[in-house]
N, C-alpha and C positions, 0 to 999 in steps of 0.2 A: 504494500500500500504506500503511495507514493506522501511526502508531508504537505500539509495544508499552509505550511509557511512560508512559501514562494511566495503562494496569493494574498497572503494579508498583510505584511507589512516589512518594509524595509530592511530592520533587524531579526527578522524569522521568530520572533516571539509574540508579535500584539494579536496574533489568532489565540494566544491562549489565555491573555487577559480577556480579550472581546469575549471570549467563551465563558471564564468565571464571571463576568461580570453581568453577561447575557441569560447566563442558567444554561446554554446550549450545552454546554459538557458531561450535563447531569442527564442528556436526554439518549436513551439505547439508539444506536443506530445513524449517529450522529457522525459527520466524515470522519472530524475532528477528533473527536470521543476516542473513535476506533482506533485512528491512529496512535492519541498517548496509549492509551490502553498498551498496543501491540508495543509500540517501544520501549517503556516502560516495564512491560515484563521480561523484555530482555537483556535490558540493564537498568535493576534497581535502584543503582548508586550514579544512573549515569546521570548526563546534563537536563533531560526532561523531569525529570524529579527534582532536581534541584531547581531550576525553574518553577516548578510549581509550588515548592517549600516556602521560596520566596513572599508567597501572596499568603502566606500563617501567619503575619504581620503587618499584613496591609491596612492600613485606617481606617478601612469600610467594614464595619462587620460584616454585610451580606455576604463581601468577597472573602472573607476570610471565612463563614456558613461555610459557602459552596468550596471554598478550597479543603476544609476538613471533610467537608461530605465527599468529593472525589477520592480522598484519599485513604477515607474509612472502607469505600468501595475497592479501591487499587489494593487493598492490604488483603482481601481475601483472598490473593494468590498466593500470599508469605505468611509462613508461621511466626519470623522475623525479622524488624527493617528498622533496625538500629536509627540510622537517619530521619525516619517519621517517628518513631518512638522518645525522640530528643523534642523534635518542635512537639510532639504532643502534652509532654510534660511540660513544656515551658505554656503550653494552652490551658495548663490548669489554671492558671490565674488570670486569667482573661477578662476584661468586662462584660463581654457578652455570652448569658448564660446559654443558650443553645452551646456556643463554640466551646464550651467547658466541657458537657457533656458529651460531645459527636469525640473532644477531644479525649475526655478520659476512656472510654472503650476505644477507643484509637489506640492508645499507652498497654493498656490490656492486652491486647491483642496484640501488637508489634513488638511490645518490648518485651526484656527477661522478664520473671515470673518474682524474682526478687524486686527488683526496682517497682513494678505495680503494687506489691504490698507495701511496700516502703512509702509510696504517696499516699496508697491508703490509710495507712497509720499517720503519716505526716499532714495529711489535710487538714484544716480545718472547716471548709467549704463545706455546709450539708449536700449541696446538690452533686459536686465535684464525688463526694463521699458514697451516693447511692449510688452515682452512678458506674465509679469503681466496683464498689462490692458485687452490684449487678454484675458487672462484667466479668468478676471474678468468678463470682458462683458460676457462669454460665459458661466458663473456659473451665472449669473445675482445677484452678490454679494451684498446683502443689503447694502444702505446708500454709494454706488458709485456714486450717482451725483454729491455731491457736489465735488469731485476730480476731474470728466469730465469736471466741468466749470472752473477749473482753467486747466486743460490741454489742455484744447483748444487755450487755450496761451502757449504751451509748445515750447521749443528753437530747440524740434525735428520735423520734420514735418510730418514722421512717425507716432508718437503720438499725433499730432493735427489733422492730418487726422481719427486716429480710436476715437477721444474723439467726433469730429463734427460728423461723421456717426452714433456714438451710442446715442449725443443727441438730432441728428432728429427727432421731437414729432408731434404726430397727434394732439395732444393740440395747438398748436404752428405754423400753416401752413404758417403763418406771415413772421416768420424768416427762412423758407427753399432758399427763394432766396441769402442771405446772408452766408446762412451756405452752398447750394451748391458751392458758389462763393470761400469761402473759401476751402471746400474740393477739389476742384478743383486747386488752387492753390499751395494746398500739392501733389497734384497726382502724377506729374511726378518724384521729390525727392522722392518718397513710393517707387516706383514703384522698384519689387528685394528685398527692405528689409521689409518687412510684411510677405514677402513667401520667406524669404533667406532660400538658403541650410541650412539640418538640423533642422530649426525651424519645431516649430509643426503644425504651419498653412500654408495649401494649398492655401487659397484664394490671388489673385493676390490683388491691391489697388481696381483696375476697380470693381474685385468682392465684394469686401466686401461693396463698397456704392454700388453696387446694391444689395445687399442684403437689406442695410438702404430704399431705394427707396422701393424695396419690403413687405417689412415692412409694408410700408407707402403706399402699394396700386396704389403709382405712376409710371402707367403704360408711361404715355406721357412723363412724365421727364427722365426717364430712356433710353426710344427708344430714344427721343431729342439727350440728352447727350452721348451718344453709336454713334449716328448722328457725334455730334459734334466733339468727338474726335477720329473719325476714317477719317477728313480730311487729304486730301492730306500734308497741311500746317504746320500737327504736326508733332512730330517725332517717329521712329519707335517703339517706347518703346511705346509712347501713343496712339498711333494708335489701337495697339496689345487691349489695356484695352477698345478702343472702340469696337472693334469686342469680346473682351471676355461682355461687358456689354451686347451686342447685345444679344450674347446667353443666358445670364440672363435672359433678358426679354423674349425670347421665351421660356424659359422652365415656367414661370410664369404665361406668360399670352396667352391666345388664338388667340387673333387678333394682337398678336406682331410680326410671320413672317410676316403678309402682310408688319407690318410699317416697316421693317429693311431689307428685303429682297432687296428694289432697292439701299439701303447702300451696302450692302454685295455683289451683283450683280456689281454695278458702280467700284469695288477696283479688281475684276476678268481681268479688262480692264488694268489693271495697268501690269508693266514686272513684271518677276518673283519675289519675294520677301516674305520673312514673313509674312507679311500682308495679300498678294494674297493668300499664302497659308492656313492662318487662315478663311479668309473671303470663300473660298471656302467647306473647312473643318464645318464649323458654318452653311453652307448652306444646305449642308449633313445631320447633325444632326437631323433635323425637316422634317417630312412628308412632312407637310403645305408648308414651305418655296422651297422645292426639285420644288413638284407638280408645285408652282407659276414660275419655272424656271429652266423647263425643256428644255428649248433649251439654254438655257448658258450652264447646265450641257452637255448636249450632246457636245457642242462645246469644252468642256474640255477633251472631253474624249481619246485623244489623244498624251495630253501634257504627258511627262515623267514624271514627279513626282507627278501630281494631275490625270490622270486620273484611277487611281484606282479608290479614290476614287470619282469620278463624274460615273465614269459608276456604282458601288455600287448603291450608291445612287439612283441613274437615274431607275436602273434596283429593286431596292425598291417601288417607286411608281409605278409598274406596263408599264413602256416605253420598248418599245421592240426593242428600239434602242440597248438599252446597250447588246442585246445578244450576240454578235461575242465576245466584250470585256470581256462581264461576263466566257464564255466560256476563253478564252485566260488567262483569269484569275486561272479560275480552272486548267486549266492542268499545268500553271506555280507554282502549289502549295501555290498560293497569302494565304497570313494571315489575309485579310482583313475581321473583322469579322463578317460583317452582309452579305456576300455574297450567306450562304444559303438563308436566308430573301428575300436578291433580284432573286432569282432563283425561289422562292416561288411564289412574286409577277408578273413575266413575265409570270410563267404558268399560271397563273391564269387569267391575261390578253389575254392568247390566242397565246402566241409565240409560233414559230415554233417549233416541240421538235426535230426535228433532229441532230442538233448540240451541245445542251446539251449533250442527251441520247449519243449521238457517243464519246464525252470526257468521261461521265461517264464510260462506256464502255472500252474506254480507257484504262481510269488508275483501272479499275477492274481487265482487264487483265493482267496488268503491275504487279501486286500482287498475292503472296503467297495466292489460296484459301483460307487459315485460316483468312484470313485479309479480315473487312469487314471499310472500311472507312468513317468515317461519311459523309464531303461533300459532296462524288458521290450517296452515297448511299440518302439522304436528295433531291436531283436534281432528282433522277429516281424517289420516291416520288413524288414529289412534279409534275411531268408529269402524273403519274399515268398509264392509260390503253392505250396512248405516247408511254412509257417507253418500250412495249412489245417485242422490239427486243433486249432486258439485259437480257431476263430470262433466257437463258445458263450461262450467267454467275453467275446469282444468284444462280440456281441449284448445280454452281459447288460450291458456299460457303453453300450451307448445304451441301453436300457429305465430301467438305473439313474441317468443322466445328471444332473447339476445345472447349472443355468441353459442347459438345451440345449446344451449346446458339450461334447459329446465330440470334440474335435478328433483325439486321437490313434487312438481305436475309428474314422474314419471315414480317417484314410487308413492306417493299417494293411488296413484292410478291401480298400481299394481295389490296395494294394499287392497281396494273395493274388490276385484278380482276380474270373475265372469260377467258380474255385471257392469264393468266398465267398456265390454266389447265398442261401444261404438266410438273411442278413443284409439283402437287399432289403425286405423290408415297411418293416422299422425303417429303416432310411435317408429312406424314399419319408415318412417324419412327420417330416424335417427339409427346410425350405428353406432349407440353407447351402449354402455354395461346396463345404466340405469333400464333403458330402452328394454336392453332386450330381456333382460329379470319381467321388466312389468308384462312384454307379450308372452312371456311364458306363463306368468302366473291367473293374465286376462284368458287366456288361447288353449292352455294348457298344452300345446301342441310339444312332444316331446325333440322335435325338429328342430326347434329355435335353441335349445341348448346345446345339441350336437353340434350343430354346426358352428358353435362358437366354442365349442371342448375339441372337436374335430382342426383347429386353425391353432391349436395349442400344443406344446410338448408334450410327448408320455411322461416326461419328467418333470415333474411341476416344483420349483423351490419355493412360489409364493402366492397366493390368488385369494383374497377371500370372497373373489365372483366365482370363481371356481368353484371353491369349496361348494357356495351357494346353492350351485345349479346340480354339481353331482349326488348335494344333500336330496334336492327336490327329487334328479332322477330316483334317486333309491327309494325315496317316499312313493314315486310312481312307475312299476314297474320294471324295475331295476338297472343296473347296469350294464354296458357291453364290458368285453375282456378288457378293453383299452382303457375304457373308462375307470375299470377297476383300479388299474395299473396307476393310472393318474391319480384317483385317492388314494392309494397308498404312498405315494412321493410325497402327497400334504402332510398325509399323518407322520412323517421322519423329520418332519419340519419342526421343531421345537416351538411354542409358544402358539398364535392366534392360530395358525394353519392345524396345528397336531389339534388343537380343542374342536374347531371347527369342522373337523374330516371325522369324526370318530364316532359322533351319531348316526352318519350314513356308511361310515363302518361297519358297525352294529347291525344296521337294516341287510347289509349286504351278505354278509360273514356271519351272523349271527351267533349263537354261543361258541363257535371255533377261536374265535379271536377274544374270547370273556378275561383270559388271564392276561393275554397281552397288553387290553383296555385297564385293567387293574393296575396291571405295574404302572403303567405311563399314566392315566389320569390325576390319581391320586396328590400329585404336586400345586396341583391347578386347585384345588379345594378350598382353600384360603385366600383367592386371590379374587377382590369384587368383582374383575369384568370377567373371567370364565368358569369362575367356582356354578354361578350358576346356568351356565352351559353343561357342566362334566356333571352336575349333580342329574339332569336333565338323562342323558346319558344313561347315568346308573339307574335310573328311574327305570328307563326302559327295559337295561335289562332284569329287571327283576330280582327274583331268586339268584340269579348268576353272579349280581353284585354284594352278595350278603357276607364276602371276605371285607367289603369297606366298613360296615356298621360302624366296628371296634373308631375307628377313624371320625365316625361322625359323630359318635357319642361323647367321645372328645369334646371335639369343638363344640356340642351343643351343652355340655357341662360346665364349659368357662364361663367366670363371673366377669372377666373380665372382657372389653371389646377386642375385635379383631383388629390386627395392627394393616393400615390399607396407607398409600402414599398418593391421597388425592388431591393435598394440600389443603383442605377444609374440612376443619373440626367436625362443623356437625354434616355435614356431608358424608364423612367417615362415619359418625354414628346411626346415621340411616342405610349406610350401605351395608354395616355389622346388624342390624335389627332385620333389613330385609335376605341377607345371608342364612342369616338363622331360622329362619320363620321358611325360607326355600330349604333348607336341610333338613327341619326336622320333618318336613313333608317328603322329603325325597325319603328318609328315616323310615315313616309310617309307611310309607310306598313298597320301598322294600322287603320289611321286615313283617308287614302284614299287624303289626302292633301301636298303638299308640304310642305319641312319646311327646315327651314336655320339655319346654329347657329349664334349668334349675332358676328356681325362687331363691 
């Protein structure tokens, strides 16, 4: 990559002030950007860095923000960079509090592990001080205890609260009643400065000991406590860290909506207020806790400011109450954003499609045929062969199509099925994947997939149209030798192709191949996007899967959630409720028996 400093000014450096001074260098993707980036990582000590060190004492705060902000970024390529770890300590004394703290987790992180504690002890700065210890705790920086035991006597209570949360020990169960006793005491003073504007941590006071409780396994103390202080008695600050603990413990633990659910239930009763609106919000979040109280939600779903989301929610587990609202929802262009989800969920339940399909419909009309929308488009979906009075309109976004790729007119189409036929001409003047998935599943004609497995290697390394279409053949009247040949190169394919090839596997092979589906599914079990695909799978075969149980009775015994890297909390704990809730069904499936997950 060539440098941007030819273009900007005479002495090849003012593209980099322009840049700190503009914010441009803080933006991904930026020429600029890319180039320190890439120089910089190649010589850490060289002249770019120094350069940039330069502006850690500039007169502007902003520029000196944005120059700590780049550099707390540039540092997550090094474990240590002596030269940022010197200007960062000399930031702890800074006037401007942002640059204190971007700077002390800068120090943290760059420097030796001696020297960070050494400012830690040496500060006097509250803000400078949390935001050390934070940083400490969160590098888990050798030879920090002996610091936490004197700062659990500290004059801030900010920092006596995070020194007692991080020295909460499973060794030690002795002293949790004391040390909660204490962290509690600090709670309400934390509460705003732990997760002040600007600082680098999100976590509120409530979250962070629940995070320590979690830790610690301590499912009862944490619901207890989340109990306790989301009383009427306290005040609205700590109220709030009762309901944010509560949602702690439900993303943690399994059986924690049922314990928090009549806390967060009993505060819905209350007038309008933060509170009410958090406790309803918290109730949202969790399948488990919605399902357990679903006539609260229904009863909100009328309130001005919460029922949004109470009908969401409501219309998530499958209640077909929420449809007028969910409906009402879509056409007033709501941003709520699991409202396909709950459109998913009611059809699948069995709602009426009328009222959906007529908004979708709707707002299809209301649009430029080029335009194909996701939400309405996601609702005719998700109705399927319901849907069948939208196919003019669908017809008219492939007629009206730009750059060919009506992608969502062509599997909606395909979704409705046979009775989309008269959307055939128009499909048959696309040769895409989409295309031809929809004529095969409008048409059924088994021609249309041949001939597009027929234009493909016997040796397949990757397809998931492929898979798709050799899935369908085996569903309809099976496969040729070729065709076999070809699902079996998917299934040697480790990860989306082996999950995807192994149901029509099964249909083709049937119990010959039972052990060889055992050995190889089995790893996929745990994993949100194909556990329930593989469980689907075992389902079918039956009796032949009844070596996995031992496997499923496992997972369906943990108290704890499943570990998924979706990067959202409670995202993760909907995808560990609706994992379980598909196992223990694939469980009962199997084994011909009931089965529950543990309380």
């Amino acid at each position: 990559m060539s440098s941007p400093a030819s273009a900007v000014s005479p002495d090849g450096w003012g593209w980099l002030e322009a840049g700190i001074v503009s914010g441009d260098l803080l933006v991904p993707g930026n020429h600029a950007r890319s180039w320190m980036f890439d120089t910089v990582q190649a010589d850490p000590g060289g002249p770019t860095t120094h350069r940039l060190l330069a502006f850690t004492t500039d007169g502007r705060a902003s520029v000196r923000r944005t120059t700590f902000e780049l550099l707390a970024q540039l540092c997550c390529q090094f474990s240590e960079w002596p030269v940022v770890a010197f200007a960062a300590e000399s930031a702890l004394r800074d006037v401007d509090l942002p640059v204190r703290r971007t700077a002390a987790a800068l120090l943290v992180h760059t420097g030796e592990s001696d020297r960070a504690l050494a400012a830690l002890n040496a500060s006097t700065d509250p803000v400078v001080r949390i935001a050390l210890l934070h940083a400490v705790l969160r590098g888990k920086i050798p030879g920090h205890q002996a610091t936490l035991k004197r700062l659990r006597r500290d004059p801030v209570p900010a920092v006596r609260l995070l020194a007692n949360s991080a020295a909460l020990s499973r060794d030690d169960s002795a002293a949790w009643p004391a040390m909660d006793a204490a962290i509690r005491a600090d709670l309400e003073a934390s509460i705003g400065v732990l997760n002040a504007p600007e600082s680098r941590v999100s976590d509120s006071a409530g979250e962070l000991w629940s995070r320590a409780l979690i830790g610690l396994d301590r499912e009862q103390d944490c619901c207890a406590w989340a109990e306790r202080l989301a009383n009427p008695a306290e005040s609205r600050q700590v109220r709030l860290e009762g309901v944010r603990m509560a949602v702690a413990a439900m993303r943690a633990w399994r059986a924690a909506p049922g314990r928090v659910t009549p806390m967060l239930t009993g505060l819905l009763g209350e007038g309008p207020s933060e509170v009410r609106s958090a406790a309803l919000r918290a109730l949202a979040l969790s399948l488990t806790a919605s399902r357990l109280r679903v006539d609260d939600l229904a009863a909100m779903m009328d309130d001005p400011e919460l029922g949004a989301v109470a009908a969401t929610a409501l219309g998530c587990v499958g209640d077909c109450r929420a449809v007028p609202h969910l409906v009402r929802l879509m056409l007033s262009d709501s941003d709520e954003p699991r409202l396909a989800e709950a459109f998913r969920a009611v059809a699948r339940a069995g709602a009426d499609p009328q009222a959906p399909v007529a908004a979708a419909r709707q707002i299809l009309a209301a649009l430029p045929a080029s335009c194909s929308p996701e939400l309405p488009m996601r609702v005719l979906a998700a109705f399927g062969p319901a849907a069948v009075a939208a196919v003019p309109e669908l017809i008219a976004r492939l007629e009206g199509a730009e750059n060919d790729t009506p992608d969502w007119a062509f599997y909606v189409l395909g979704q409705i099925g046979p009775a989309a036929a008269a959307a055939v001409p128009g499909l048959r003047d696309y040769p895409t994947q989409g295309a031809t998935f929809a004529l095969l599943k409008i048409t059924s004609d088994r021609a249309v997939a041949e001939r597009y497995l027929a234009g493909r290697p016997e040796e397949l390394r990757r397809g998931r149209f492929a898979s798709e279409l050799l899935t369908w053949l085996a569903e309809h009247s099976g496969l040729t030798v070729r065709q076999h040949k070809q699902l079996r190169s998917l299934f040697r394919v480790p990860g989306f192709e082996q999950v995807e090839s192994a149901g029509a596997l099964w249909l083709h092979e049937g119990p010959a191949v039972a052990d060889e589906l055992l050995a190889v599914l089995p790893q996929y079990l745990s994993d949100n996007l194909h556990g329930p695909k593989v469980l689907q799978v075992f389902t079918a075969m039956g009796s032949h899967a009844r070596p996995i149980l031992d496997r499923l009775d496992r997972f369906i015994a943990s108290r704890r959630r499943a570990g998924f890297n979706i990067g959202d909390d409670d995202a993760e704990m909907r995808a560990d409720e609706m994992l379980l809730a598909a196992t223990i069904a694939a469980h009962e499936q199997i084994s011909g028996q009931p089965r529950k997950a543990r309380s």
